[in-house]
CHARMM internal coordinates of N, CA and C (Angstrom, degrees):
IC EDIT
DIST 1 N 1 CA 1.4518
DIST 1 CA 1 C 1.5182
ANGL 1 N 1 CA 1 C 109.56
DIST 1 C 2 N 1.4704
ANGL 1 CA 1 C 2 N 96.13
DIHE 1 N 1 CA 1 C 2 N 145.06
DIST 2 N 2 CA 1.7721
ANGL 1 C 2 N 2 CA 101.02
DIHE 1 CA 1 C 2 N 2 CA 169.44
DIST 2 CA 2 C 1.5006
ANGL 2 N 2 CA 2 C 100.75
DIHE 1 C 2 N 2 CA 2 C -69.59
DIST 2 C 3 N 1.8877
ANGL 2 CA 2 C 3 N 109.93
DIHE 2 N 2 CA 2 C 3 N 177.33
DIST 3 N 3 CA 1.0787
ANGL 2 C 3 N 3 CA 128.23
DIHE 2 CA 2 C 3 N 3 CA 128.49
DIST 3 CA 3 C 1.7578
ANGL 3 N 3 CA 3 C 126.69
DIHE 2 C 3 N 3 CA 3 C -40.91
DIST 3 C 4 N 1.2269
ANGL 3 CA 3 C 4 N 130.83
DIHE 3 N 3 CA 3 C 4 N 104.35
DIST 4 N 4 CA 1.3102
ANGL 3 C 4 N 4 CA 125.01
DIHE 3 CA 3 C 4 N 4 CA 144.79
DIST 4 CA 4 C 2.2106
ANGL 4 N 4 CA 4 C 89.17
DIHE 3 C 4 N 4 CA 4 C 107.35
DIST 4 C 5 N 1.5616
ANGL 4 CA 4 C 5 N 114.66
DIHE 4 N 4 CA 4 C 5 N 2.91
DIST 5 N 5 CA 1.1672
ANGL 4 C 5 N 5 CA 123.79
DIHE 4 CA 4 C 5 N 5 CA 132.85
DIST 5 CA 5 C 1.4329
ANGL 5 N 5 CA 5 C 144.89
DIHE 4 C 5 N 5 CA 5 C -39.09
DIST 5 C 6 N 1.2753
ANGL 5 CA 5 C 6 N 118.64
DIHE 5 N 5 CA 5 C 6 N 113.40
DIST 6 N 6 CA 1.7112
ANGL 5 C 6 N 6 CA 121.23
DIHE 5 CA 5 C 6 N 6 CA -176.96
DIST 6 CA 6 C 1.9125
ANGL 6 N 6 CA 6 C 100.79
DIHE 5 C 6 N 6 CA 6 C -95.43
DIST 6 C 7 N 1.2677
ANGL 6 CA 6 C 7 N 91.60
DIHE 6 N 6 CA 6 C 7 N 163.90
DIST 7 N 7 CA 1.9189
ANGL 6 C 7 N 7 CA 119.44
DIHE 6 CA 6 C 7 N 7 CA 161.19
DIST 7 CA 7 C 0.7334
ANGL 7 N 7 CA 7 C 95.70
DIHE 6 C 7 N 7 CA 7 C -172.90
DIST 7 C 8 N 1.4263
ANGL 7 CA 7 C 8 N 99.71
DIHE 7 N 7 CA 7 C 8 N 174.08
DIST 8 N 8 CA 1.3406
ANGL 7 C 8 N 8 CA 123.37
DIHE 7 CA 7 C 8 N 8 CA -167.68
DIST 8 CA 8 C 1.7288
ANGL 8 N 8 CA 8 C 104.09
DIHE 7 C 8 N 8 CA 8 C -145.62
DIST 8 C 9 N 1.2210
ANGL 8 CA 8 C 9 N 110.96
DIHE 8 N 8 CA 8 C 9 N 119.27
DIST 9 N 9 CA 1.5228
ANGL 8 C 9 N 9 CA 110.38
DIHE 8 CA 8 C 9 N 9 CA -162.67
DIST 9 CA 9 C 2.3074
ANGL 9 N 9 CA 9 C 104.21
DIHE 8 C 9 N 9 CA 9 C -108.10
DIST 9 C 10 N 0.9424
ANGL 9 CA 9 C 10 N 99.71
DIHE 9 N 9 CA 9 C 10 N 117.27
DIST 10 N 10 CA 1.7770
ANGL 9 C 10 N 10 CA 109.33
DIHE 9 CA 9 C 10 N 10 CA 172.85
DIST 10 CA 10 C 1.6550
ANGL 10 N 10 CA 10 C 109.10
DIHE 9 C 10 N 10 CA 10 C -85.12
DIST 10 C 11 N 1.0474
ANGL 10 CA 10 C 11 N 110.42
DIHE 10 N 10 CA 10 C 11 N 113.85
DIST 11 N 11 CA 1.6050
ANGL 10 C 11 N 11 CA 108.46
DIHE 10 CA 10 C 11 N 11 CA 174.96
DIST 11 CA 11 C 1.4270
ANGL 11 N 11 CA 11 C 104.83
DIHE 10 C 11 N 11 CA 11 C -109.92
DIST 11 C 12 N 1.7478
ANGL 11 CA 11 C 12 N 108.22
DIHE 11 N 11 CA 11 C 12 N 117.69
DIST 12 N 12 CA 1.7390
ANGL 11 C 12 N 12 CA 103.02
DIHE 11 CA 11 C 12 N 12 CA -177.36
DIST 12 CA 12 C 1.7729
ANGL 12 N 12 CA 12 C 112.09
DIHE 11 C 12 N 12 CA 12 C -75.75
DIST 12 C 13 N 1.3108
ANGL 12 CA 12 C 13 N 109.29
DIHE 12 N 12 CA 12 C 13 N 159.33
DIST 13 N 13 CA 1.8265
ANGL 12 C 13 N 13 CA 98.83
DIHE 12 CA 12 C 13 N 13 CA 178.51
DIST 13 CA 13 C 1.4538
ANGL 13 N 13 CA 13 C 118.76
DIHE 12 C 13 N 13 CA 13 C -33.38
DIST 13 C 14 N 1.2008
ANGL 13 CA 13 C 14 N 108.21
DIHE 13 N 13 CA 13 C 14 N -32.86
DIST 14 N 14 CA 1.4369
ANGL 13 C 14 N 14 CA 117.18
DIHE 13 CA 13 C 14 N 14 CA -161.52
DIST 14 CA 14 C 1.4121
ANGL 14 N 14 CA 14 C 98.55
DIHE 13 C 14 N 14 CA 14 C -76.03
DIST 14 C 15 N 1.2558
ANGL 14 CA 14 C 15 N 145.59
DIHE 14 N 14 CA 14 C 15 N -3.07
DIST 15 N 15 CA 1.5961
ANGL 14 C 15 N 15 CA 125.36
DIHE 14 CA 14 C 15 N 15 CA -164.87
DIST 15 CA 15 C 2.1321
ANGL 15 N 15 CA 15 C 85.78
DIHE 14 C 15 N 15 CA 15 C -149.47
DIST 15 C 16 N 1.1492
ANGL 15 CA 15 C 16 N 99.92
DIHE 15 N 15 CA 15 C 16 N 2.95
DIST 16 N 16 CA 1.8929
ANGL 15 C 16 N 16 CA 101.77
DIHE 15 CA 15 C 16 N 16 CA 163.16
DIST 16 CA 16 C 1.4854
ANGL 16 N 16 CA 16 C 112.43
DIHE 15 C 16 N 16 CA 16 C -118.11
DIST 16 C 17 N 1.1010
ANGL 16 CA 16 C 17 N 111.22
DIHE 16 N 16 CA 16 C 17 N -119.69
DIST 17 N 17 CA 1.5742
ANGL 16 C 17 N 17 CA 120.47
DIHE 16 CA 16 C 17 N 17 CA -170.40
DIST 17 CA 17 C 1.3225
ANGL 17 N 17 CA 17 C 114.82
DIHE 16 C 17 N 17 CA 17 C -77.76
DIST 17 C 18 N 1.5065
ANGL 17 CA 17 C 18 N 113.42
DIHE 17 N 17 CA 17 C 18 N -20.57
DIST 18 N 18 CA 1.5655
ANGL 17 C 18 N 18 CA 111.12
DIHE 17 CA 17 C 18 N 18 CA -149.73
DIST 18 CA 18 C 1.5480
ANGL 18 N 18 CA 18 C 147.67
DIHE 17 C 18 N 18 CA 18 C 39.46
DIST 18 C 19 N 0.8946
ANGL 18 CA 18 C 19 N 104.19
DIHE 18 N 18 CA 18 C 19 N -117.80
DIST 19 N 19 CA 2.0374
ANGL 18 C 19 N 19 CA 108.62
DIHE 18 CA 18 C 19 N 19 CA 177.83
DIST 19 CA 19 C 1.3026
ANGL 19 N 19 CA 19 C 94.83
DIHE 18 C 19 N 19 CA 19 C -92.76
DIST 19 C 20 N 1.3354
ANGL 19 CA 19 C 20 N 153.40
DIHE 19 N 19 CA 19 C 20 N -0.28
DIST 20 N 20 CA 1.4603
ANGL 19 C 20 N 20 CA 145.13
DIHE 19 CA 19 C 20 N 20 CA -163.03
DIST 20 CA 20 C 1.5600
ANGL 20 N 20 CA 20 C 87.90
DIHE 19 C 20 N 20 CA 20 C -125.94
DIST 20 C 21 N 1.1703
ANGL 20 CA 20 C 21 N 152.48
DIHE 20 N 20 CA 20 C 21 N -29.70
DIST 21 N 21 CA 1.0195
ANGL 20 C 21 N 21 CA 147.71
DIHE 20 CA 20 C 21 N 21 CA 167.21
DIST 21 CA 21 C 1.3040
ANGL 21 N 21 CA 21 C 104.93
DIHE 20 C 21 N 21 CA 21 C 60.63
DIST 21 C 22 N 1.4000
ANGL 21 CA 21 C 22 N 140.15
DIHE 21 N 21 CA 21 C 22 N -144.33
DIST 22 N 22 CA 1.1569
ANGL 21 C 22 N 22 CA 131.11
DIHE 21 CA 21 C 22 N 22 CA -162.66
DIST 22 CA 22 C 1.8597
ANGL 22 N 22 CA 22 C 91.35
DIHE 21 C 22 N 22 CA 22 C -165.51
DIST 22 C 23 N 1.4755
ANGL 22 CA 22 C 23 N 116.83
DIHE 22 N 22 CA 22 C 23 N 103.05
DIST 23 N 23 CA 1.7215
ANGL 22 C 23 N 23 CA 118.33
DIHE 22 CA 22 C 23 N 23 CA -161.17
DIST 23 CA 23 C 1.4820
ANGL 23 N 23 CA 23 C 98.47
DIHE 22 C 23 N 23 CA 23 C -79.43
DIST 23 C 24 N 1.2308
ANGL 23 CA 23 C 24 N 109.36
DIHE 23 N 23 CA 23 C 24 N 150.17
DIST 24 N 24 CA 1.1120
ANGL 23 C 24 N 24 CA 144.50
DIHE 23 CA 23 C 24 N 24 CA -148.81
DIST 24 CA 24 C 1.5033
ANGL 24 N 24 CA 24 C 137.19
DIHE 23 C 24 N 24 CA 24 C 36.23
DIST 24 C 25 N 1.3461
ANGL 24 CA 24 C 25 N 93.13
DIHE 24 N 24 CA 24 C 25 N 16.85
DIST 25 N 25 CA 1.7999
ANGL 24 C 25 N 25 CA 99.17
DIHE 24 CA 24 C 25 N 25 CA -168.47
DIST 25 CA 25 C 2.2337
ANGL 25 N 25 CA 25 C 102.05
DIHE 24 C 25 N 25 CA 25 C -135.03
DIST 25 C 26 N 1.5635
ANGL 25 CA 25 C 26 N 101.76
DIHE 25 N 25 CA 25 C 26 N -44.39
DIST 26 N 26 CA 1.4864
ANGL 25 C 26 N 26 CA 103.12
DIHE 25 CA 25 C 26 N 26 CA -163.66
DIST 26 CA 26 C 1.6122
ANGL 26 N 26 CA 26 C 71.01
DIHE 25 C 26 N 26 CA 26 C -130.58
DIST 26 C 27 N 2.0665
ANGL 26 CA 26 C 27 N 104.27
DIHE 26 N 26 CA 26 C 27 N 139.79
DIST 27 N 27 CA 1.1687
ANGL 26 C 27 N 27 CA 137.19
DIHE 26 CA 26 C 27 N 27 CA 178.06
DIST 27 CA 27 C 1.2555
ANGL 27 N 27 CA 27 C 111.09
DIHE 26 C 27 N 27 CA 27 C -93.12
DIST 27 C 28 N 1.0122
ANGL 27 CA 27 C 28 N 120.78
DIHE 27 N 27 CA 27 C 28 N 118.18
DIST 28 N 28 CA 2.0551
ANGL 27 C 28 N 28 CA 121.42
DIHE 27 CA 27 C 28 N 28 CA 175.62
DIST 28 CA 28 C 1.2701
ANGL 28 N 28 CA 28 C 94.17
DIHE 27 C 28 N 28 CA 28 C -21.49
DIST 28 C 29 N 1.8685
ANGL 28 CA 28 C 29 N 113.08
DIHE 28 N 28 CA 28 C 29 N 160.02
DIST 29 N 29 CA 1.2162
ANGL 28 C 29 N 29 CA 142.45
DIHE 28 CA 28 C 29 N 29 CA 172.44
DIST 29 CA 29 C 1.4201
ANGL 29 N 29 CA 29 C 92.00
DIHE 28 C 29 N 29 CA 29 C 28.81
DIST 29 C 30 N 1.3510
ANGL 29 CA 29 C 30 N 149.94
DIHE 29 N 29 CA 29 C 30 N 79.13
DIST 30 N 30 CA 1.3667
ANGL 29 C 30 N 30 CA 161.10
DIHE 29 CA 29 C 30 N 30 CA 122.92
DIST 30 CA 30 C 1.2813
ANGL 30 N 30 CA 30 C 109.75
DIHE 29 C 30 N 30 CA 30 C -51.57
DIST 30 C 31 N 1.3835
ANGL 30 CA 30 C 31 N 113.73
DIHE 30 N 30 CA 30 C 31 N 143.68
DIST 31 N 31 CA 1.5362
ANGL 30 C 31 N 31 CA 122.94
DIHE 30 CA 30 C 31 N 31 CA 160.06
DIST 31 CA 31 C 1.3230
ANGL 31 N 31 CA 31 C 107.72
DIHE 30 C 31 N 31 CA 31 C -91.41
DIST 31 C 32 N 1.3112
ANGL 31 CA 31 C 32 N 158.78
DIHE 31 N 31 CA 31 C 32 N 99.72
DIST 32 N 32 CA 1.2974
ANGL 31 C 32 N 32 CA 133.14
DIHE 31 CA 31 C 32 N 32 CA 162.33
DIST 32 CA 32 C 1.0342
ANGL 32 N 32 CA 32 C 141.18
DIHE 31 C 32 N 32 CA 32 C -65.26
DIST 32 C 33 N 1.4114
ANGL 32 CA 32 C 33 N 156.12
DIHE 32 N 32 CA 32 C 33 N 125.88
DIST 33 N 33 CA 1.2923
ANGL 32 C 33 N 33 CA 144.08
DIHE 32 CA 32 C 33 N 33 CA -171.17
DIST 33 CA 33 C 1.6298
ANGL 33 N 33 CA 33 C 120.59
DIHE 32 C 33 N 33 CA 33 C -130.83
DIST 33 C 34 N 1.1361
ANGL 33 CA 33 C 34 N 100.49
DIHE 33 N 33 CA 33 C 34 N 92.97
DIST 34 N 34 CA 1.4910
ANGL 33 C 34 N 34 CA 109.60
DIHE 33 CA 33 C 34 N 34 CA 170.41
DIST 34 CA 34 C 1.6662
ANGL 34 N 34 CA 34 C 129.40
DIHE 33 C 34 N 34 CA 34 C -79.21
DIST 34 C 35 N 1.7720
ANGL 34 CA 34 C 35 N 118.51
DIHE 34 N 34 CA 34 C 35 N 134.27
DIST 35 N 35 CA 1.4379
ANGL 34 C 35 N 35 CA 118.67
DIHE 34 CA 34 C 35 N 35 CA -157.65
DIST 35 CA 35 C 1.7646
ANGL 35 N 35 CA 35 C 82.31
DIHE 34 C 35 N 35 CA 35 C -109.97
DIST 35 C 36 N 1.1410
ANGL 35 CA 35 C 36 N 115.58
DIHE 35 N 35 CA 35 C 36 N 126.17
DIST 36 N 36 CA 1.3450
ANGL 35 C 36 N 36 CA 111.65
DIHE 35 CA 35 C 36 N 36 CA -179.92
DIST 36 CA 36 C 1.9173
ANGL 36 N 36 CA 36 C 104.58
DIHE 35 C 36 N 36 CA 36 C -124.51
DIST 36 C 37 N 1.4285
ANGL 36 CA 36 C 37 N 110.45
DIHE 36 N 36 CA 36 C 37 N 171.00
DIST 37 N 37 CA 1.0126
ANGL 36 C 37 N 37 CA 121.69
DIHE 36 CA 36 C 37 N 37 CA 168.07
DIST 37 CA 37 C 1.3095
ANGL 37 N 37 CA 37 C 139.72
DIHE 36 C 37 N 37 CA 37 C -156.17
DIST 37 C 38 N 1.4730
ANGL 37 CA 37 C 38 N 134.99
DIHE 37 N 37 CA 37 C 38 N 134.69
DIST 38 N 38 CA 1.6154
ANGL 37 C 38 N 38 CA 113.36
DIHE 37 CA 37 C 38 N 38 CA -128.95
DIST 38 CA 38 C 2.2158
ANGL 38 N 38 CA 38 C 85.77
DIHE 37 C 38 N 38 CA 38 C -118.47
DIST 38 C 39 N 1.7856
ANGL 38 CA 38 C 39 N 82.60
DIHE 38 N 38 CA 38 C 39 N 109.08
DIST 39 N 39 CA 1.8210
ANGL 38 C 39 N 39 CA 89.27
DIHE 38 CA 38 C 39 N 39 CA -175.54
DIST 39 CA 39 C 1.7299
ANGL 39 N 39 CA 39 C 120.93
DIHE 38 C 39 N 39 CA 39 C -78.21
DIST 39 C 40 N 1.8670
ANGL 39 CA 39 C 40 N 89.77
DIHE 39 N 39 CA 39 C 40 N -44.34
DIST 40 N 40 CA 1.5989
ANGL 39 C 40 N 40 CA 102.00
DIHE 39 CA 39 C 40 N 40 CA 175.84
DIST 40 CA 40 C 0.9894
ANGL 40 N 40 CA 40 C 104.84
DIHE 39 C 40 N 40 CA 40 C -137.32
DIST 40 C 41 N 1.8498
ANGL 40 CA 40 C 41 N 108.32
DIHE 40 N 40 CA 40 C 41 N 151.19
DIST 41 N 41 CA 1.1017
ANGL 40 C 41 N 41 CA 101.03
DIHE 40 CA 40 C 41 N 41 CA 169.59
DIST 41 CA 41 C 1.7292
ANGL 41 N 41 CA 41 C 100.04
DIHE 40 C 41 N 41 CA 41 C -120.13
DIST 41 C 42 N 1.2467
ANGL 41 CA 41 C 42 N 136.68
DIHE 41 N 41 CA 41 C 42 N 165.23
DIST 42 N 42 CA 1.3001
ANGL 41 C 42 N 42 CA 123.59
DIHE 41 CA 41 C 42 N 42 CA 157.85
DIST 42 CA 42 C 1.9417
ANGL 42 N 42 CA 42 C 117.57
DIHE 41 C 42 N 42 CA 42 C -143.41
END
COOR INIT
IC SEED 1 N 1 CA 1 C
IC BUILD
């Protein structure tokens, strides 16, 4: 990634929380999807 570059990353259950999910915050078998953006690098 550049400086001042976006993605957007999908994590399937299988490589996040999975079936145990994470209670009260992440729902069993969740997809997660994080929008990220790259500010500094050094």
């Amino acid at each position: 990634m550049s400086r001042g570059e976006r993605a957007r990353l999908v994590c399937s259950p299988d490589f996040a929380y999975g079936a145990r999910g994470y209670p009260g915050a992440i729902p069993k078998n969740a997809t997660l999807i994080f929008d990220i953006e790259l500010l500094k690098m050094e």
